[in-house]
N, CA, C and O of each residue as an XYZ file, in Angstrom:
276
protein
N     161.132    107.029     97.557
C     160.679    106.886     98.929
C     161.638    106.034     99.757
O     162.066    106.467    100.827
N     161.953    104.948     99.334
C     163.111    104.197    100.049
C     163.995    105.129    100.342
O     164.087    105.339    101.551
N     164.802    105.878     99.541
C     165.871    106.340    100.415
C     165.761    107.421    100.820
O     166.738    108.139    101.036
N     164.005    107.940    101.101
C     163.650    108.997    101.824
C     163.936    108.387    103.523
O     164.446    108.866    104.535
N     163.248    106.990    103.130
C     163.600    106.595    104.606
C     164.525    106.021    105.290
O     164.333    105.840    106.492
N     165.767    105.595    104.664
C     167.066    106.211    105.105
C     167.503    106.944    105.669
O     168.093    106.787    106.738
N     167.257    108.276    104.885
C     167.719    109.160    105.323
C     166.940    109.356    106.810
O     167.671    109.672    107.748
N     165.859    109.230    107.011
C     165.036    109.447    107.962
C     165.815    108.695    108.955
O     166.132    109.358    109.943
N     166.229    107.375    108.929
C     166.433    106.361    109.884
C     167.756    107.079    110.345
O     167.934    107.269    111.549
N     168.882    107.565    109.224
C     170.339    108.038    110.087
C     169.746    108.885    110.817
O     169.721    108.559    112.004
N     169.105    110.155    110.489
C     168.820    111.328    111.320
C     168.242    111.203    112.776
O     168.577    111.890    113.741
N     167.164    110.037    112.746
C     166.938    109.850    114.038
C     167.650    109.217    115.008
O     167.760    109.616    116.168
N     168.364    107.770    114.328
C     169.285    107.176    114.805
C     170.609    108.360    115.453
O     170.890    108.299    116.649
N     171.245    109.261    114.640
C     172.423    110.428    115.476
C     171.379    111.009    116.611
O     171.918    111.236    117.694
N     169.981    111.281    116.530
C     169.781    112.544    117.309
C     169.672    111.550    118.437
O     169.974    112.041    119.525
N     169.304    110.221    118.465
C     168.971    109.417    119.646
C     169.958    109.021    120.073
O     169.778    108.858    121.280
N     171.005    108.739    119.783
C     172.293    108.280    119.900
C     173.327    109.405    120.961
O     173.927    109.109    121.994
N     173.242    110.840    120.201
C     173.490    111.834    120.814
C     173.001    112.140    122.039
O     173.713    112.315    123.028
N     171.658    112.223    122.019
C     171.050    112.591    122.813
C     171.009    111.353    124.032
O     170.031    111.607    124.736
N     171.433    110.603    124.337
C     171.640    109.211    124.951
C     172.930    109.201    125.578
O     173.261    108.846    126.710
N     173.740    109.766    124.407
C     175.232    109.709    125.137
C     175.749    111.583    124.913
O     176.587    112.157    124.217
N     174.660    112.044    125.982
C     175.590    113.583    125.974
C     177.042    113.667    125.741
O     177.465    114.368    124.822
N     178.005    112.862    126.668
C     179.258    112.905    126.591
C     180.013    112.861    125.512
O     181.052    113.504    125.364
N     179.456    111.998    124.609
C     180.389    111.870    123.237
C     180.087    113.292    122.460
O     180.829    114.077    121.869
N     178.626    113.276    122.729
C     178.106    114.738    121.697
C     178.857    116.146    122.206
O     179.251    116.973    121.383
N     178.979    116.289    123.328
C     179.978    116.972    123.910
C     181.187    117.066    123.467
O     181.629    118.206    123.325
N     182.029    115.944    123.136
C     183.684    115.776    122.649
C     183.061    116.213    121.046
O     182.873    117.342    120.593
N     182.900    115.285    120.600
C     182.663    115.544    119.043
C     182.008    116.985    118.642
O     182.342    117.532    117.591
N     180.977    117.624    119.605
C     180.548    118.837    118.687
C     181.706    120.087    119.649
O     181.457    121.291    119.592
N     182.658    119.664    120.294
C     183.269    120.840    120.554
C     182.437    121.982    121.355
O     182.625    123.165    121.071
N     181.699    121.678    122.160
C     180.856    122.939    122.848
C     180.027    123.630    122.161
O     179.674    124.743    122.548
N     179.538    123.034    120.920
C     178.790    123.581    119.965
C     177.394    124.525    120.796
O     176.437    123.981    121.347
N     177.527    125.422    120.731
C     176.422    125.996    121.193
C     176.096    125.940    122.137
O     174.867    125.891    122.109
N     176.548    125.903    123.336
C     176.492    125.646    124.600
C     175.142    126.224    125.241
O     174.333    125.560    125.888
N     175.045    127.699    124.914
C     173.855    128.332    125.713
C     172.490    127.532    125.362
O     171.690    127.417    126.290
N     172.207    127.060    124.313
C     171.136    125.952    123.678
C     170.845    125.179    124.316
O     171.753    124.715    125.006
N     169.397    124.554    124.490
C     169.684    123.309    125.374
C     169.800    122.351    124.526
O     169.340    122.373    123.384
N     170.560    121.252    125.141
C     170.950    119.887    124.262
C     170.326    119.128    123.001
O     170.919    118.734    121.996
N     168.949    119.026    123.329
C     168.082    118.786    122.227
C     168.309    119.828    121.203
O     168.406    119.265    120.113
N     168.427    121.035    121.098
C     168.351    121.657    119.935
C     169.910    121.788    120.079
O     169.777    122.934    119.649
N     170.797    121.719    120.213
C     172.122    121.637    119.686
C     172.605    120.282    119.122
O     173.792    120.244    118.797
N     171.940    119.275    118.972
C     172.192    118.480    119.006
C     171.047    118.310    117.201
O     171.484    117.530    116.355
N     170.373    118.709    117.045
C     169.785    119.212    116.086
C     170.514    120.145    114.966
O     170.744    119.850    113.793
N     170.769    121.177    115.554
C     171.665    121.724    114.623
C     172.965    121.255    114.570
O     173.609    121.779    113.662
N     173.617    120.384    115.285
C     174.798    119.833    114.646
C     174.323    118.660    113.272
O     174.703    118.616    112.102
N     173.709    118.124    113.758
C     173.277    117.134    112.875
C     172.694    117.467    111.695
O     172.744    116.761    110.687
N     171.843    119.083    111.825
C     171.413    119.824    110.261
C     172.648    120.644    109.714
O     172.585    121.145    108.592
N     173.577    120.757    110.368
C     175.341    121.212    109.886
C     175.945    120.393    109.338
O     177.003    120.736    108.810
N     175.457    118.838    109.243
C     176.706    117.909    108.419
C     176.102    117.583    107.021
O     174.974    117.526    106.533
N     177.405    117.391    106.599
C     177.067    117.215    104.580
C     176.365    115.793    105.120
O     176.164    115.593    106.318
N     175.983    114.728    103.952
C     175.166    113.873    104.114
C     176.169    112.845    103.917
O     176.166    111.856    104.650
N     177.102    112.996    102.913
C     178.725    112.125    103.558
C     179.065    111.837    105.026
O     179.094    110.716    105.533
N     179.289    112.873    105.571
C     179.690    113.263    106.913
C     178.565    112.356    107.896
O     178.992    111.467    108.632
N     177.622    112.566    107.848
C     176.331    111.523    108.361
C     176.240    110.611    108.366
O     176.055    110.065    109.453
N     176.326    109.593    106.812
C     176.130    108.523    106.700
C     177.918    107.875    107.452
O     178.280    106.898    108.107
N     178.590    109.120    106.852
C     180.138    108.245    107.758
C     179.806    107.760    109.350
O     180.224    106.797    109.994
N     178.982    108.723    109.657
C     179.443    108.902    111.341
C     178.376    107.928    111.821
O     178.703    107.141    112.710
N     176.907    107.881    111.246
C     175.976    106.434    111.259
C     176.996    105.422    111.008
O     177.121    104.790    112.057
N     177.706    105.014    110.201
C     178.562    103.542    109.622
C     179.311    103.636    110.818
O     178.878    102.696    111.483
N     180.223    104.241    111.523
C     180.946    104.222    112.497
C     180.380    103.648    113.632
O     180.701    102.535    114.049
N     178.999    104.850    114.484
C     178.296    103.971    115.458
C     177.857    102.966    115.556
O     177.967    102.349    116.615
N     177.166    102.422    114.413
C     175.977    101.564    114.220
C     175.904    100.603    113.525
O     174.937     99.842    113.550
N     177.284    100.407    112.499
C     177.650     99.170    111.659
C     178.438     98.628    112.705
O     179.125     99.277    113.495
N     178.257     97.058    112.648
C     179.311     95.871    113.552
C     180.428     96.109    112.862
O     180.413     96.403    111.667
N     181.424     96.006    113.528
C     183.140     95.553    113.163
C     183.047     94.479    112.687
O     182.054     93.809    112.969
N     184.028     93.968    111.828
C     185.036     92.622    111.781
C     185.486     92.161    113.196
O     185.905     92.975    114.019
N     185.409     91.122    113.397
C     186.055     90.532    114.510
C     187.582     91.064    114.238
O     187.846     91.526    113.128
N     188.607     90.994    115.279
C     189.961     91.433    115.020
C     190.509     92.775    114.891
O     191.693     93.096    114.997
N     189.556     93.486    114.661
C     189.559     95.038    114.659
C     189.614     95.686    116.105
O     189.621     96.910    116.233
């Protein structure tokens, strides 16, 4: 169960994140599906990534830097 809810926490954390900052989701998914509206493209990008790919792109947004970086 714990790392059911993990997983739960990245998934919502990208779709809110995305969905917050159209613009980035825009650059990063490449026009993914354009005719879709945002909420569900933004869904299926996020049910398109391996779970590597996810947890990378959660650690990127949402983990603090090192100072100096």
């Amino acid at each position: 169960m714990k790392e059911t809810r993990k997983v739960e926490r990245i998934i919502l954390d990208l779709y809110e994140f995305y969905l917050n900052n159209p613009d980035i989701f825009e650059i990063e998914s490449d026009g993914f599906l354009q005719d879709e509206p945002l909420e569900q493209r933004i869904i299926d990008f996020i049910a398109g990534m391996t779970d590597s790919f996810a947890v990378d792109k959660w650690q990127k947004i949402f983990m603090p830097k090192p100072f100096g970086d």
